[in-house]
C-alpha positions as a printed NumPy array, in Angstrom:
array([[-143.692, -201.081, -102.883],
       [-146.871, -202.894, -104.172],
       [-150.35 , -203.852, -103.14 ],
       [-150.885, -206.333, -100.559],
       [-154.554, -208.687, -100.602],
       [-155.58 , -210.894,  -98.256],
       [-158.368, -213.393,  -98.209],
       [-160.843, -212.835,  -95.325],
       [-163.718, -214.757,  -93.95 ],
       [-166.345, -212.542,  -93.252],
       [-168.657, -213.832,  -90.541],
       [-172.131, -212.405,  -89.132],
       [-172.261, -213.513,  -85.281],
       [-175.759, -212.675,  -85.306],
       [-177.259, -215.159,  -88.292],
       [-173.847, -216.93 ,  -88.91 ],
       [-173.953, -215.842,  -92.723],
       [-170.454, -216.294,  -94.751],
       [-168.632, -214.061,  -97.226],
       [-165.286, -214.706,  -98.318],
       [-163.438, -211.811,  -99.587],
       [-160.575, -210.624, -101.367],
       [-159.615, -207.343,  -99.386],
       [-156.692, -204.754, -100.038],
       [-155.103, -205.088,  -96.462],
       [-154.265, -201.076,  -95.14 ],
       [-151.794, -201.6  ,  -92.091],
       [-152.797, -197.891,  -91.045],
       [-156.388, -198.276,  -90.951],
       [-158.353, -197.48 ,  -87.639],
       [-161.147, -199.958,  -88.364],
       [-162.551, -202.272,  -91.462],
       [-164.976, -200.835,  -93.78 ],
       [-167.173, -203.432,  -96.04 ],
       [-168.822, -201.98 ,  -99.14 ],
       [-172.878, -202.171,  -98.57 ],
       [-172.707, -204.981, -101.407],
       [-171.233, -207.421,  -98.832],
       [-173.177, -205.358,  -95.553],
       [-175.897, -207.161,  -97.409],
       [-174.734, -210.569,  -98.439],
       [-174.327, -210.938,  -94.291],
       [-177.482, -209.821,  -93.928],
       [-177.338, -206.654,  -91.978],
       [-179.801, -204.085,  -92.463],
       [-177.737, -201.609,  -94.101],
       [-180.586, -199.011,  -92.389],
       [-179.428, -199.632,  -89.073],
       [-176.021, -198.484,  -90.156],
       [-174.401, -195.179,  -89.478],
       [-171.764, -193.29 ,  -91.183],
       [-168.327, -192.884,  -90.516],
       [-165.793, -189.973,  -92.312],
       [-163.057, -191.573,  -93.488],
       [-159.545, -190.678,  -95.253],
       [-158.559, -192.319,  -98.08 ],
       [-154.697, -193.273,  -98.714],
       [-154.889, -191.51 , -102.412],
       [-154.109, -188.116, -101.636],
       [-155.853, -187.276,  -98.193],
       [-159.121, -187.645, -100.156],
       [-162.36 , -187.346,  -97.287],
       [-165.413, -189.56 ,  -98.103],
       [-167.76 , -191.534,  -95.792],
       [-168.495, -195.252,  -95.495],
       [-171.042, -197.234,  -93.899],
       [-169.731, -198.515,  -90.509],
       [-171.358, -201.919,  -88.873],
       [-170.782, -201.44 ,  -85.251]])
């Protein structure tokens, strides 16, 4: 079984900024996570963000990522 991509449009309801994407889709996931590259090209103030621990699908691996809401 491969890798599956999609190609999102990212859109800020705030300031109506744009990013298209090309995002590795994870059917199991609990909620999206954006790198704080593209937190950025929306323009959120990365900040005003707060953390979220997350598990990766290689191995159980813990880390944290910057969750926008």
């Amino acid at each position: 079984m491969g890798l599956t991509y999609a190609r999102l449009k990212l859109t800020n309801l705030f300031n109506r900024q744009i990013v298209e994407i090309n995002a590795l889709v994870d059917t199991g996931a609990t909620f999206m996570c954006v790198t704080e590259e593209i937190a950025l090209q929306l323009g959120f103030d990365i900040t005003e963000v707060g953390q979220q621990m997350v598990t990766f699908a290689d191995a159980g691996v813990l880390g944290s990522a910057r969750r926008l809401g």
